[in-house]
C-alpha positions in Angstrom: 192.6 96.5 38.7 193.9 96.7 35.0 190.8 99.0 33.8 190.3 101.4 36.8 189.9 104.5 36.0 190.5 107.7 38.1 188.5 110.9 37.0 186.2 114.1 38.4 183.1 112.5 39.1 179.6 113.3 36.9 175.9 114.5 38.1 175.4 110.4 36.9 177.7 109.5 39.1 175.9 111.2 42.6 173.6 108.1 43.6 176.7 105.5 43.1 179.0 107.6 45.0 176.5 108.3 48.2 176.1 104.3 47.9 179.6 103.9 48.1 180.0 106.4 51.0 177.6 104.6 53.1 178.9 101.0 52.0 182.7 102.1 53.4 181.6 103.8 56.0 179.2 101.2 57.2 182.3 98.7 56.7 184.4 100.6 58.3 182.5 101.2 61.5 182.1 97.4 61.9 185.5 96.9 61.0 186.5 99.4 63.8 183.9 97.7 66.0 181.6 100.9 66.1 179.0 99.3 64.1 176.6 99.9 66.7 177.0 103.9 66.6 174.2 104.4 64.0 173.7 108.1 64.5 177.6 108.5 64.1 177.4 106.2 60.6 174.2 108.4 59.6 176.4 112.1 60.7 179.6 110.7 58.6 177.4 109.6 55.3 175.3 112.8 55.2 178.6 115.1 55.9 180.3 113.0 52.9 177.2 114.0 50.6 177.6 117.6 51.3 181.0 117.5 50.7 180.2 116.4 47.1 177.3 118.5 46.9 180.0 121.2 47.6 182.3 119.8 44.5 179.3 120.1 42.3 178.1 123.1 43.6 181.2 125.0 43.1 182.9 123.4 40.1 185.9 121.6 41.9 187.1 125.3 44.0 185.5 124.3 47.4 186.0 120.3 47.5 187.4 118.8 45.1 186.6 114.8 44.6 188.1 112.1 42.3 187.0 108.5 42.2 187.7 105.0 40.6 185.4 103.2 38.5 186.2 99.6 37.3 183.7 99.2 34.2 180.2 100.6 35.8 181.3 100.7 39.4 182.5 103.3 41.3 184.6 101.8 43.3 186.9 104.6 45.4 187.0 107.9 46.4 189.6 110.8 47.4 188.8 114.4 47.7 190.7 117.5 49.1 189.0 121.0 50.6 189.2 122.9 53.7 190.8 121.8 56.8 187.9 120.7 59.7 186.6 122.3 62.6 188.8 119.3 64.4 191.9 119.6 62.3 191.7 123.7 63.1 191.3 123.6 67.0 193.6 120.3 67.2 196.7 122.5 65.8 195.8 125.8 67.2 194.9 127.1 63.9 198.4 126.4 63.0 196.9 124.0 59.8 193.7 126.4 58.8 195.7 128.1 55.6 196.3 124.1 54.0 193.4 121.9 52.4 192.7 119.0 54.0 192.8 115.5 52.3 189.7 112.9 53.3 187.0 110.8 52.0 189.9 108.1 50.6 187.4 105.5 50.4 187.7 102.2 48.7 184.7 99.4 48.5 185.6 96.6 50.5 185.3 94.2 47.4 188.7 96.4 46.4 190.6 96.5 49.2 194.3 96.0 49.4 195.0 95.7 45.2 196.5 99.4 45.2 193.1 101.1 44.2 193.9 103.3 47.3 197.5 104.1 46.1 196.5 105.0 42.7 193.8 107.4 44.0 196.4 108.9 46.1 198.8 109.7 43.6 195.7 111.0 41.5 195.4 113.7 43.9 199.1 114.7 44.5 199.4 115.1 40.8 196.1 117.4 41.2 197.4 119.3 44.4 200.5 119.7 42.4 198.6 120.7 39.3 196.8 123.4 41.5 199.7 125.0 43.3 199.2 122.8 46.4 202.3 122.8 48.1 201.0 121.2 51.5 198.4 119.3 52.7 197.0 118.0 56.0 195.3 114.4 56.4 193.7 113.2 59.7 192.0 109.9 61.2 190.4 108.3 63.9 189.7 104.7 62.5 193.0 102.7 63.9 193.4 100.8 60.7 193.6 104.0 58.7 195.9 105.1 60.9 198.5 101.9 60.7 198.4 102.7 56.7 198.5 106.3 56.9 201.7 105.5 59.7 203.2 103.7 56.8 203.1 105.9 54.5 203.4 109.2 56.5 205.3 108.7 59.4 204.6 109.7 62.8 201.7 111.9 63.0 202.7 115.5 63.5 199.7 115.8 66.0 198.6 112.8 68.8 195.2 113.6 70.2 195.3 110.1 73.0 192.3 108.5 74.0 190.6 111.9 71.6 187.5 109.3 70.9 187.3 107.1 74.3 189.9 105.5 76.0 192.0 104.0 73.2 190.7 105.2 70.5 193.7 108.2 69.2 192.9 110.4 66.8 196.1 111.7 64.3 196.6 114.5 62.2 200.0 114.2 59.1 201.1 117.6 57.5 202.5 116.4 54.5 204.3 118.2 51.6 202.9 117.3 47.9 206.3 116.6 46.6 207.1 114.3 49.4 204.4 112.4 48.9 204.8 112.2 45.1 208.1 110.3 45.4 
């Protein structure tokens, strides 16, 4: 954890960071004992790529991504941009005006050393460095959700039983200097 580095990513970077989306996400599903959904895994990796694309595309202004590298490995991700069809309907519009925080991804190999955290605070300091003075951060995975519940609170939006009986989904507004304590 000593040498990871946090920083915009490069054109190089592109193939490592779509391997790293569908490594997490892959991991994740399983985790959340999905593993079997492959169209779902296959929707969520290819929406992830666009959202870089997006970064690449239009210099940081329509999604903006950071990630962690540990020598040659890229080995997290965070990025911010507009809020999601979901997020939008979910609040009654009442979120569309904030940016939406996602795609905190960190390779399973990494998990639970802070690599998370210190992409977090990454993109506070960059929300905060951008005039951000809210953001909004959603999740359906249930072990996102206890950290996100740790960290954020109660969710300022509940959607029960929003992916199958059991399965919540959960929506934080969250102020950028709040979170930067």
């Amino acid at each position: 954890m000593n040498n990871v580095e946090i920083r915009r990513p490069e054109i190089k970077d592109i193939e490592k960071i779509n391997e790293l989306f569908r490594i997490v996400i892959i991991d994740t599903f399983t985790k959340e004992g999905i593993g079997h959904m492959l169209e779902d895994i296959d929707e969520e990796i290819e929406t992830k790529r666009v959202y870089l694309e997006r970064d690449f595309e239009s210099h940081g202004e329509q999604r903006y991504f950071l990630i962690a590298v540990d020598g040659n490995h890229i080995i997290g991700s965070i990025e911010y941009g507009p809020v999601s069809e979901l997020i939008s309907k979910s609040t009654n519009a009442t979120f569309k005006n904030l940016c939406e925080v996602g795609t905190a991804f960190v390779h399973p190999d990494y998990q639970k050393i802070g690599v998370g955290n210190l992409l977090l605070k990454s993109m506070y300091l960059a929300l905060k460095n951008r005039g951000v003075e809210e953001f909004c951060l959603d999740s359906g995975y249930r072990i996102a959700q206890k950290i996100w519940k740790k960290k954020f609170g109660t969710p300022d939006y509940l959607l029960t039983d929003y992916w199958g009986a059991g399965s919540d989904h959960m929506i934080w507004r969250i102020k950028v200097k709040d979170a930067i304590k």
